[in-house]
Structures are given as C-alpha cells and as structure tokens.
Steps between C-alpha positions, in 0.01 A plus 500: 500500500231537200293281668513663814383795386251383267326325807501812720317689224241235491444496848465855428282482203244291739521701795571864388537637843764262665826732413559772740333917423782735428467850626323521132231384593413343159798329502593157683856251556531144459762316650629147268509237775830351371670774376441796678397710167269806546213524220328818516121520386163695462162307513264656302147387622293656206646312211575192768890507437834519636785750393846344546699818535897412452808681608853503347750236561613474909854571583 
C-alpha cells in the first residue's frame, strides 16, 4: 500500500497537473492506482514544489 502511494506522488511530483482541480482552485486530487487512496495537493509554481495536503484517517 506504501508503495502505491509513494508512486502516485511521484508521478505527481513529475507532472504537477495530472490530479484533478477541486472547486479550490489551488487545490488538486490524486487517485492511487491500486488502492483507491485520495492524496490531496497544492503545486506551488514559484518555489517549483508540491504541497501534499493530508486528511484524517477514512472511516
């Protein structure tokens, strides 16, 4: 599951705008392939790096 996750962020860390714009418009969703988990980020473009915004445990 680690690993799954830890590819999906970098995937996202070279291509910044694959995961989906939230109604925030500086935010953006990434979907893990195998797992289904939802990682929640901000890019920002001036310092050239991601955010990895978390949320608390899923039910």
């Amino acid at each position: 599951m680690r690993a799954d996750i830890l590819d999906s962020m970098q995937t996202m860390v070279l291509f910044p705008g694959i995961g989906r714009e939230q109604k925030l418009h500086e935010i953006r969703r990434l979907v893990t392939l195998k797992y289904g988990y939802l990682v929640y980020y901000t890019v920002d473009e001036i310092a050239e790096e991601n955010i990895i915004l978390t949320a608390a445990s899923r039910p």
